[in-house]
C-alpha positions in Angstrom: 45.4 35.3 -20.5 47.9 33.9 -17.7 47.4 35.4 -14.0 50.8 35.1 -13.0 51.2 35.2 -9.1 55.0 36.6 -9.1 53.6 39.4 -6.8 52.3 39.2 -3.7 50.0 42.4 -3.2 48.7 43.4 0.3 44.9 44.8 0.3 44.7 48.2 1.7 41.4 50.5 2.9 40.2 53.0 1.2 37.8 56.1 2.9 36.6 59.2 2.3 37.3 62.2 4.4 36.2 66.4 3.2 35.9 64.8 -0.1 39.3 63.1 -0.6 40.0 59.9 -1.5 42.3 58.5 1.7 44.2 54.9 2.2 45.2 53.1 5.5 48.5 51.4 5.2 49.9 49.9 8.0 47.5 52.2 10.4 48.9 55.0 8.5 46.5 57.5 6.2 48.1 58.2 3.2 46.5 60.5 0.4 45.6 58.4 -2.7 47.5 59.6 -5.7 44.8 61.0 -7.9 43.7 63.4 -4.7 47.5 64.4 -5.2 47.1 65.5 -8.6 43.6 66.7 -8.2 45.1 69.3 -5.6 47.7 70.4 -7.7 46.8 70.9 -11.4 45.5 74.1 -13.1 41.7 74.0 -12.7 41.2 77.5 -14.7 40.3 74.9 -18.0 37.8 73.2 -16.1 36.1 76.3 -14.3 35.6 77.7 -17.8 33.8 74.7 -19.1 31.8 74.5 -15.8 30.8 78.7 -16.5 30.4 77.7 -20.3 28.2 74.9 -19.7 26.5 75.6 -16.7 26.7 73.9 -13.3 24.1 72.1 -12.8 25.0 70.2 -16.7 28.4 70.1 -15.2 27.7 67.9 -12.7 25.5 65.9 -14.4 28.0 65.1 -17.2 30.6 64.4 -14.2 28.3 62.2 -12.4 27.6 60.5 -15.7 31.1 59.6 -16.7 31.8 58.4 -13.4 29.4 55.8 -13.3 30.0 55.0 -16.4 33.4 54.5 -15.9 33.3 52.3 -12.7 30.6 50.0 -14.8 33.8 50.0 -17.2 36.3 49.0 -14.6 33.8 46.5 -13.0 33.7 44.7 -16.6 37.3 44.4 -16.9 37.9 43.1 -13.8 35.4 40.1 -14.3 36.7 39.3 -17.4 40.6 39.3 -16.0 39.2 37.1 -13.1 37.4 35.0 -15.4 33.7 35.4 -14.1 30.4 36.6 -15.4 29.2 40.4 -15.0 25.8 41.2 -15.7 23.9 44.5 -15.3 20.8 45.2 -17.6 20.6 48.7 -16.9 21.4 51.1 -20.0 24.2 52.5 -18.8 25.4 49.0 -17.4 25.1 48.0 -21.2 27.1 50.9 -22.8 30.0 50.2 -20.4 29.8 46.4 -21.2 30.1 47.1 -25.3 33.3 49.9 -23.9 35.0 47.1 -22.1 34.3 44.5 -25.1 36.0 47.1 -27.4 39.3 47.3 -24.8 39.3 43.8 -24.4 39.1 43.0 -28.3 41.7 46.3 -28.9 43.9 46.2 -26.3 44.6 42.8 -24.7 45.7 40.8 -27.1 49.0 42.4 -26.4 49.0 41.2 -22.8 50.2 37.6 -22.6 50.2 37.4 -18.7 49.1 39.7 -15.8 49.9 39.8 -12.3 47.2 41.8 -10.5 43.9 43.6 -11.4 42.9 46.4 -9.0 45.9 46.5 -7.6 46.7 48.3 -4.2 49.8 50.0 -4.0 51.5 52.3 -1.2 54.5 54.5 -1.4 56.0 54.3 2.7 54.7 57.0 4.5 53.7 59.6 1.2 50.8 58.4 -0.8 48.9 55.3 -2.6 46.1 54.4 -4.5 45.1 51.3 -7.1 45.9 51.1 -10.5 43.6 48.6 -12.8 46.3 46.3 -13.9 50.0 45.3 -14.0 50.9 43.1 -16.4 53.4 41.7 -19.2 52.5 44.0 -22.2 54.5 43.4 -25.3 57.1 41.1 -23.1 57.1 44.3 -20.9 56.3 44.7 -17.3 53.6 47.5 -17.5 50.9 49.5 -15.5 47.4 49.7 -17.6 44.9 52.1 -16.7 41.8 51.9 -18.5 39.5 55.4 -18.7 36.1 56.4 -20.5 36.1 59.5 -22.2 33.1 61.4 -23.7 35.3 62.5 -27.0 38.7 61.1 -28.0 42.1 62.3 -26.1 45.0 64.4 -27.7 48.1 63.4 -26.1 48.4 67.4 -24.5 45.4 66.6 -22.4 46.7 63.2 -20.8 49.6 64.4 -18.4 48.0 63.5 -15.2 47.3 60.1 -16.8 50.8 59.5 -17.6 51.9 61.0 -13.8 49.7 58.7 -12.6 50.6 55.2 -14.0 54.2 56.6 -13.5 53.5 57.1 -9.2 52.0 53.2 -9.2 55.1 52.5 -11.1 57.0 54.0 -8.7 55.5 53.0 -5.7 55.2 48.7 -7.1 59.2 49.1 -7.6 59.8 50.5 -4.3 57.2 47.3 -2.7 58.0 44.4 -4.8 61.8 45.1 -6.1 60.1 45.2 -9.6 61.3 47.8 -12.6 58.4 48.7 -14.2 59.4 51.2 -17.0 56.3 51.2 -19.2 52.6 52.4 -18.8 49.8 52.1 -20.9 46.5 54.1 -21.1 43.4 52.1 -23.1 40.8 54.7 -23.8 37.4 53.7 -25.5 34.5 56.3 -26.1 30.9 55.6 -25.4 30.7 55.5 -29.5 33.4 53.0 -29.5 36.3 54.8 -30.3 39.6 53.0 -29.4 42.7 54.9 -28.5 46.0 53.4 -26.9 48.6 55.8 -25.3 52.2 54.2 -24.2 55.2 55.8 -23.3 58.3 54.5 -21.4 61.9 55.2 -21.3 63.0 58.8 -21.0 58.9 59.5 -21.3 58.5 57.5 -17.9 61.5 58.9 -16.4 60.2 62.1 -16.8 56.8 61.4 -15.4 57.9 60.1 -12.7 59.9 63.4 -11.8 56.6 65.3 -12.6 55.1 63.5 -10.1 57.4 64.2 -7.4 57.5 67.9 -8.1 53.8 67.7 -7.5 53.9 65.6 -4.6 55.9 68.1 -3.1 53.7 71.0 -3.8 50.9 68.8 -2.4 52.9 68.8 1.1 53.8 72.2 1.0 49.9 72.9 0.6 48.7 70.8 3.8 51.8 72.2 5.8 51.3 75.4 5.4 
């Protein structure tokens, strides 16, 4: 795969602060996108399963798929950056056979890419970094690549697709691109594949979505 260097992206810092993810642009902190939509979706779903399940299980399964997950991400970086990733530990292993099974799924569609972990900032409202932007199907596209414990319906994705839809937003805005497609690769700890795309109308619509709740997000820190 071809790293085409057609954009130019800036590296910006993350932090932490009262358990939100923050980023410094310019000398300016902006919240990261998925604190956005973390502070403004319906949590009643995931309180239940925390009751059902108990707490303390709850966090261990949360704790679990996160550092899965980041193993996941680490893989795929290496392999886009052509360099050699090696951790022995268990879970180290079962994220190396997940991002294997993206890689062999879900790439061969991508004949060039222009930046993995990519930071991107929307002037003065919010930013974050989304894992790759890249020619997909002779489209400019936003991947994100996720773990899940079970397979996704498309119903439980939404913040997915408003995610990949802010990035869009945001790397148009930046680099005078038009990115109209996103792409979600999804692999199971069992190996199970799935690929969610949407664009057109779908990405228009997202991208509204996301607004909406951008602006609930600022009406909940004003007031």
């Amino acid at each position: 795969m071809k790293w085409n260097k057609k954009y130019k992206y800036a590296g910006i810092t993350r932090t932490e602060e009262h358990g939100s993810r923050l980023y410094d642009v310019l000398g300016i902190r902006l919240p990261s996108v998925t604190t956005v939509l973390s502070r403004t979706k319906d949590q009643s779903y995931l309180d239940k399963w925390k009751a059902k399940v108990g707490y303390e299980e709850a966090e261990r399964i949360k704790n679990l798929s996160s550092t899965r997950g980041t193993a996941m991400h680490k893989y795929l970086e290496s392999y886009l950056r052509d360099e050699q990733r090696v951790d022995l530990t268990p879970l180290g292993q079962e994220a190396r056979i997940m991002a294997q099974k993206i890689i062999e799924k879900g790439m061969p569609s991508i004949s060039e890419y222009y930046g993995s972990e990519v930071g991107l900032y929307y002037p003065g409202l919010y930013a974050g970094s989304t894992d790759l932007v890249c020619l997909l199907d002779g489209v400019e596209t936003i991947v994100d690549f996720k773990q899940a414990n079970r397979p996704k319906r498309e119903e439980w994705i939404g913040d997915y697709k408003l995610q990949i839809a802010a990035y869009a937003m945001a790397h148009d805005y930046i680099h005078g691109s038009n990115i109209e497609q996103g792409t979600i690769m999804v692999c199971t700890p069992d190996l199970y594949y799935q690929e969610f795309k949407f664009n057109g109308e779908e990405m228009r619509k997202c991208r509204h979505q996301f607004l909406k709740r951008l602006g609930q997000f600022y009406d909940q820190n004003v007031s």
